[in-house]
KEZA-420582 format. One record per atom (N, C-alpha, C): atom name; y, x, z. Coordinates in pm, 1 decimal, padded with zeros to 6 digits. Layout:
KEZA-420582
- atom	c2	c1	c3
- CA	Y	X	Z
...
end
This chain:
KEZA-420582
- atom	c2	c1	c3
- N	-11333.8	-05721.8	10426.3
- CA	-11195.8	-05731.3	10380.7
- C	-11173.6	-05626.9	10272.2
- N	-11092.9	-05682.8	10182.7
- CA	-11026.9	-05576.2	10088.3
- C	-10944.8	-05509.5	10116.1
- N	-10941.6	-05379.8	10052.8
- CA	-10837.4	-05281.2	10112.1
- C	-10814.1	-05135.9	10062.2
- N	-10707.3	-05111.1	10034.7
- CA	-10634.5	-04981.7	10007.5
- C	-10661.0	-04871.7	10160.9
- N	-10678.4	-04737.6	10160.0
- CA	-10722.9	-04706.2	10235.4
- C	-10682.9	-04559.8	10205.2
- N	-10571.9	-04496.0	10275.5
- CA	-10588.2	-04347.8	10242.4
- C	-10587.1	-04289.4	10382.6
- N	-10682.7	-04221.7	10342.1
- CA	-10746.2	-04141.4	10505.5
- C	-10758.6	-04030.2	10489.2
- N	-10799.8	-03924.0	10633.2
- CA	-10789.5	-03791.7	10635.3
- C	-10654.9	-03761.8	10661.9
- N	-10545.1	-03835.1	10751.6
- CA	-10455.6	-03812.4	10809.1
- C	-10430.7	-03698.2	10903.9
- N	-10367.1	-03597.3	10943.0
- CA	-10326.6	-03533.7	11048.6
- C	-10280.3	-03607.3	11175.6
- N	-10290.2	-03654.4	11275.0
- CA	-10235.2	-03688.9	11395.1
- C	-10027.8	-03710.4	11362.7
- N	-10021.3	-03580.1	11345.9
- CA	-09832.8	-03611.1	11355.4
- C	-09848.3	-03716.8	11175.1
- N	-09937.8	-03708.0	11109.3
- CA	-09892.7	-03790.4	10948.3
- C	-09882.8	-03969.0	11050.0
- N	-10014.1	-03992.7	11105.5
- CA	-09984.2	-04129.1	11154.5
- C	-09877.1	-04170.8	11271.0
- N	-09828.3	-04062.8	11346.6
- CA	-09707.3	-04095.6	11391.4
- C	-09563.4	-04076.6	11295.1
- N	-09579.0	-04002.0	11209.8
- CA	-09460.6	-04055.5	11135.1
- C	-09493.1	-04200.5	11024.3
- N	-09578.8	-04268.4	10995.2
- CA	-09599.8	-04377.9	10976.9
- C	-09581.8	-04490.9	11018.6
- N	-09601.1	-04432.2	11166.6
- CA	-09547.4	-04542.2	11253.4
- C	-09403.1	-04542.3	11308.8
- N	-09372.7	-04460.6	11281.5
- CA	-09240.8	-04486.7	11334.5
- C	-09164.8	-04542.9	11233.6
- N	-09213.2	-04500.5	11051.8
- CA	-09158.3	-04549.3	10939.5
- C	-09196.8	-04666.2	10938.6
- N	-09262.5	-04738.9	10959.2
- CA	-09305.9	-04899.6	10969.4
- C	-09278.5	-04988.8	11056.4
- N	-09202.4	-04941.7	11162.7
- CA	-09145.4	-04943.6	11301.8
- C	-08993.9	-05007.9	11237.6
- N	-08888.6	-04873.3	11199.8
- CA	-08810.4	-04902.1	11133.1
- C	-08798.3	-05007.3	11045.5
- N	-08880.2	-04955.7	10947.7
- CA	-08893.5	-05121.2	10802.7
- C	-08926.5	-05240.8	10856.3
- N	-09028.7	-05237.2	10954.3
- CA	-09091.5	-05392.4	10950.6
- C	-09078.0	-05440.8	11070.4
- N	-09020.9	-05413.9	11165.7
- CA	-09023.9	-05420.9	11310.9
- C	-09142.5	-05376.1	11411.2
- N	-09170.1	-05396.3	11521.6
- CA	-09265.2	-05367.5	11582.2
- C	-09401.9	-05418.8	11524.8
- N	-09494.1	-05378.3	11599.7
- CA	-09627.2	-05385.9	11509.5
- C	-09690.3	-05529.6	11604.5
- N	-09732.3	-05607.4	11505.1
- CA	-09777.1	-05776.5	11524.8
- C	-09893.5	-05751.8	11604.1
- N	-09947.7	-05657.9	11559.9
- CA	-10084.9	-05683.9	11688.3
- C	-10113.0	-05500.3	11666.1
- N	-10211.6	-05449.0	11726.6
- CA	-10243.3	-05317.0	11775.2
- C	-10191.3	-05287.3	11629.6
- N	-10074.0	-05164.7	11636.5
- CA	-10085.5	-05094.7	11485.3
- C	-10130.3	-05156.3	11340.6
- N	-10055.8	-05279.8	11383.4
- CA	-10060.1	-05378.3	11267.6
- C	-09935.3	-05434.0	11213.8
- N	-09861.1	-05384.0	11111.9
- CA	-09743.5	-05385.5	11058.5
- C	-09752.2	-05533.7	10925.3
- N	-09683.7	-05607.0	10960.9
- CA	-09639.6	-05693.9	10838.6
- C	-09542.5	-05670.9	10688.3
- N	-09570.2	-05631.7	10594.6
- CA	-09494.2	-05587.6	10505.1
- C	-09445.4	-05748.8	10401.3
- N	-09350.0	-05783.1	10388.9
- CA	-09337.5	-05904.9	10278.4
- C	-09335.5	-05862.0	10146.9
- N	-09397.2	-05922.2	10119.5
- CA	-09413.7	-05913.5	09952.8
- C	-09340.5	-05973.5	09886.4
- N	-09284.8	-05911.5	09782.7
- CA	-09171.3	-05920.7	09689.0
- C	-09176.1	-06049.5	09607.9
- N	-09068.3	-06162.4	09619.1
- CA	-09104.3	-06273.7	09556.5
- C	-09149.4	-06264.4	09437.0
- N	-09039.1	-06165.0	09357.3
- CA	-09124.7	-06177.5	09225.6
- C	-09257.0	-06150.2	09170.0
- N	-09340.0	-06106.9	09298.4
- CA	-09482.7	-06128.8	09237.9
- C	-09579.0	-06221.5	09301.4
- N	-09498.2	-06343.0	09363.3
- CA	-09579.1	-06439.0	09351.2
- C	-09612.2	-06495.3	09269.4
- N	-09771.3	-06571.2	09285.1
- CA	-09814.4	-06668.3	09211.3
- C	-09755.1	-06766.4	09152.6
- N	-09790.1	-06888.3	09077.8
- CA	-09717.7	-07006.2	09074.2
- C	-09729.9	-07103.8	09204.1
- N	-09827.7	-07075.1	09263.7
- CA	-09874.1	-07146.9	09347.3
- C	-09821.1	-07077.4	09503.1
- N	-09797.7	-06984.5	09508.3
- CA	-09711.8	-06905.0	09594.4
- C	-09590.9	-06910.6	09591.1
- N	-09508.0	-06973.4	09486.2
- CA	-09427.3	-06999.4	09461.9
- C	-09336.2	-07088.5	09544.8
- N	-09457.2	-07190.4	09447.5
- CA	-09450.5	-07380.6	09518.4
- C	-09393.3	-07392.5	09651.2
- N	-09500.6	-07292.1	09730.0
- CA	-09498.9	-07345.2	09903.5
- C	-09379.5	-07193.7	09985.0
- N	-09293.8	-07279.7	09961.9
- CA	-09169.6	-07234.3	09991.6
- C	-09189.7	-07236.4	10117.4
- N	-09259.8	-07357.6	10220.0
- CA	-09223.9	-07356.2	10311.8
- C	-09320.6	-07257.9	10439.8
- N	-09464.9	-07219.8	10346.4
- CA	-09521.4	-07127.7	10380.8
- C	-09424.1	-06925.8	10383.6
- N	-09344.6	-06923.5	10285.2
- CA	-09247.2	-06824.5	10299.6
- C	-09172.9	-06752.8	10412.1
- N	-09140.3	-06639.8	10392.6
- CA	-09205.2	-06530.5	10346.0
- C	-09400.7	-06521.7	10331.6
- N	-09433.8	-06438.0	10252.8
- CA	-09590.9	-06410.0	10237.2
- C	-09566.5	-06245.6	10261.9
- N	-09717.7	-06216.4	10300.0
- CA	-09670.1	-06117.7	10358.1
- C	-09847.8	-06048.4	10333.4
- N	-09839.1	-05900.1	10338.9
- CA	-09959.1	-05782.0	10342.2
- C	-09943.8	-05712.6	10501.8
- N	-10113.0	-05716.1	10543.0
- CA	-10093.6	-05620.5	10698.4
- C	-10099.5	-05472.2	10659.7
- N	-10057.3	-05416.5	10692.4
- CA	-10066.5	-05291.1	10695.3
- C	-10147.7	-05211.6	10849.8
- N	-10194.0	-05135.9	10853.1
- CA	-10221.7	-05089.2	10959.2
- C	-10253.9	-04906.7	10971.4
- N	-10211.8	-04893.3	11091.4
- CA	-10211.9	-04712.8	11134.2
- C	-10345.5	-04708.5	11184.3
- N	-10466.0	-04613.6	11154.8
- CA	-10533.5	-04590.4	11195.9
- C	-10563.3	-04496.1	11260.6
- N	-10644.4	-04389.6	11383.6
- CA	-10654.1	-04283.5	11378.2
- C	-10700.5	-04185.4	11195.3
- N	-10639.4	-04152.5	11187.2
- CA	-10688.2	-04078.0	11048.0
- C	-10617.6	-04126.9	10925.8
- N	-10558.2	-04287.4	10934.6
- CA	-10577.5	-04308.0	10815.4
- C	-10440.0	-04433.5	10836.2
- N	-10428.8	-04465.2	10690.1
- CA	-10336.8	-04612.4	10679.5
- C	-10399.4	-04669.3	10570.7
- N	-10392.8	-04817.5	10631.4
- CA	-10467.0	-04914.2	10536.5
- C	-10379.6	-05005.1	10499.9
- N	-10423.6	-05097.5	10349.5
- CA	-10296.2	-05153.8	10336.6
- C	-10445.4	-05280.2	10325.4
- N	-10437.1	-05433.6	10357.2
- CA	-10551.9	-05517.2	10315.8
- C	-10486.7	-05634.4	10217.6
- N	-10566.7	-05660.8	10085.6
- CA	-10551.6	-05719.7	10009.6
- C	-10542.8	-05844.3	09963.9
- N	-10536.7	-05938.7	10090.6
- CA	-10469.2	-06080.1	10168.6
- C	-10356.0	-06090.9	10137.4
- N	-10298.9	-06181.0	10103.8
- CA	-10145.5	-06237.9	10102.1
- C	-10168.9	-06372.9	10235.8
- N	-10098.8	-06337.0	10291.1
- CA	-10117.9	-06403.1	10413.8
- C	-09969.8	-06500.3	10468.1
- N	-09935.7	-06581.1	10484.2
- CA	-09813.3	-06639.3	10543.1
- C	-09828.8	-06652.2	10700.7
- N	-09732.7	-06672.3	10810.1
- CA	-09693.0	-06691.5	10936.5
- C	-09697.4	-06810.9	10969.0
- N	-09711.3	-06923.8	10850.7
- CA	-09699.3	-07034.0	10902.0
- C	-09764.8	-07137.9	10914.5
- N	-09895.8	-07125.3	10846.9
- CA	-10032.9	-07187.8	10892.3
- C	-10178.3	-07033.9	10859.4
- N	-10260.4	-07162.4	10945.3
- CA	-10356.5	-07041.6	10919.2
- C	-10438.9	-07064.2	10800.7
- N	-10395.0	-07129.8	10725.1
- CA	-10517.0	-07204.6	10625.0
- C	-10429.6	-07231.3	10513.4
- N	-10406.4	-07201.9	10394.5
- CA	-10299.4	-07262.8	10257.4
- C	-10387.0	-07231.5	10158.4
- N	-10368.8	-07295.1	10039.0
- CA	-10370.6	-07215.3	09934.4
- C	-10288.4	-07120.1	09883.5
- N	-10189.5	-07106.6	09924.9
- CA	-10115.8	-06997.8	09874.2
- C	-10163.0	-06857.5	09887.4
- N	-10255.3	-06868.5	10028.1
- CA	-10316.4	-06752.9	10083.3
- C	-10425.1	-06747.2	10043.4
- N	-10422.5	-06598.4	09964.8
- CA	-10526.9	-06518.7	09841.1
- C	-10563.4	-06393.5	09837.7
- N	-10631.9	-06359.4	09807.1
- CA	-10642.2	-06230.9	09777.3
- C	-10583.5	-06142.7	09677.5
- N	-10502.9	-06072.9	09652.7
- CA	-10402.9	-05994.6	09563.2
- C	-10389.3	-06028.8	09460.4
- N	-10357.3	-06077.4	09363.3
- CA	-10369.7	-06024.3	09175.4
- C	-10318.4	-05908.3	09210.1
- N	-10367.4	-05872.6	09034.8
- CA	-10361.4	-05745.4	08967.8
- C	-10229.9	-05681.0	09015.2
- N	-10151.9	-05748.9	09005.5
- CA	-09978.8	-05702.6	09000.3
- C	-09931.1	-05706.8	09126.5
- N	-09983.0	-05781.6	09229.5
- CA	-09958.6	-05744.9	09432.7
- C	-10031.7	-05659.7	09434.2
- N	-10162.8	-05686.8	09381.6
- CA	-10234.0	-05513.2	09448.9
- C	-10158.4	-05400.7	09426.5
- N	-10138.1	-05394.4	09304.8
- CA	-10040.3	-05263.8	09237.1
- C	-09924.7	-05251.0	09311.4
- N	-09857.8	-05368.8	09362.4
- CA	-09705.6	-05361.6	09434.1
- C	-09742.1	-05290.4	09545.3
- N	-09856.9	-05343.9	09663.8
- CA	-09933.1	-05268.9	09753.4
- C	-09972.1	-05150.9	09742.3
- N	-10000.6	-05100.5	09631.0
- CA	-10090.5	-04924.1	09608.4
- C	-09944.9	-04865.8	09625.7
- N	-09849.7	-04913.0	09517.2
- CA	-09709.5	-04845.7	09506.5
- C	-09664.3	-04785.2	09606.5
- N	-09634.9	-04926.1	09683.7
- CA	-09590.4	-04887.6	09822.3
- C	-09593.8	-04828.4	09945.0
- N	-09730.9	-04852.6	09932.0
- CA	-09822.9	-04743.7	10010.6
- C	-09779.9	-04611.2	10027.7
- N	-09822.7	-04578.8	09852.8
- CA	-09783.7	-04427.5	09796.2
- C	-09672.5	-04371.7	09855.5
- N	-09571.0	-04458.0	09797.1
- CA	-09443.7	-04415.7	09824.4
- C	-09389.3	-04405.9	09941.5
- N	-09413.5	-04458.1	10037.4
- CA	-09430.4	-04431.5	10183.5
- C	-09437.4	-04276.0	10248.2
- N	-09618.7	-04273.3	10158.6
- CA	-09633.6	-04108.2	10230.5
- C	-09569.9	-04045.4	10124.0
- N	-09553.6	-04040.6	10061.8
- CA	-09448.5	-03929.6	09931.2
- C	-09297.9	-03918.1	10005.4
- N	-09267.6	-04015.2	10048.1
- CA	-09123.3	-04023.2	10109.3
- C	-09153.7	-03937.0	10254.9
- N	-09230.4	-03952.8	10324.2
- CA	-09243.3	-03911.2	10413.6
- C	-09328.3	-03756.3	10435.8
- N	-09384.7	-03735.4	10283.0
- CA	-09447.4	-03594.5	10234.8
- C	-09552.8	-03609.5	10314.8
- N	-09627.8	-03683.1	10309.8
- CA	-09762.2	-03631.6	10405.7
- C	-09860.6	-03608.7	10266.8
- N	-09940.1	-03498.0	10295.6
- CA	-10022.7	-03405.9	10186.2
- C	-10139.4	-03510.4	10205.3
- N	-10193.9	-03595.7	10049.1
- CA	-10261.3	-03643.8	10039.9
- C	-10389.4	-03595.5	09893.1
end
């Protein structure tokens, strides 16, 4: 899998992660696995189309040490689309952003 990956966490950095992802995204979908939706305006054309696959969405996850963001655009509503891809240039970037800005907001020394 592809993936954003900043590690070398302190113990209290991944509990305040989780509790910030807790807040934003609701509880975590499977072990320390957070759903983030991705911003319509950087869908595809083809991500577009399938409205009915909507919201699309990035996992995020708390690791011991670390938070990962994976580079899947993934929907809830089948397991199989074309809509579901691996990042362009401009979701990955929305993903790094966000990431960032996460621990910057939350000051964890990276």
């Amino acid at each position: 899998m592809k993936q954003y990956v900043i590690d070398q966490l302190r113990e209290q950095d991944t509990e305040a992660l989780e509790n910030h992802l807790r807040r934003q995204c609701g509880p975590p979908a499977l072990d320390r696995v957070y759903w983030v939706a991705l911003d319509p305006e950087y869908f595809t054309p083809v991500q577009a189309a399938h409205e009915d696959c909507h919201p699309l969405f990035f996992a995020l996850q708390v690791k011991p040490g670390a938070f990962a963001g994976e580079f899947l655009v993934r929907t809830h509503q089948r397991v199989r689309c074309d809509c579901m891809d691996y990042a362009t240039k401009a979701q990955r970037n929305w993903l790094i952003d966000l990431m960032d800005n996460i621990v910057r907001q939350l000051g964890i020394p990276v």
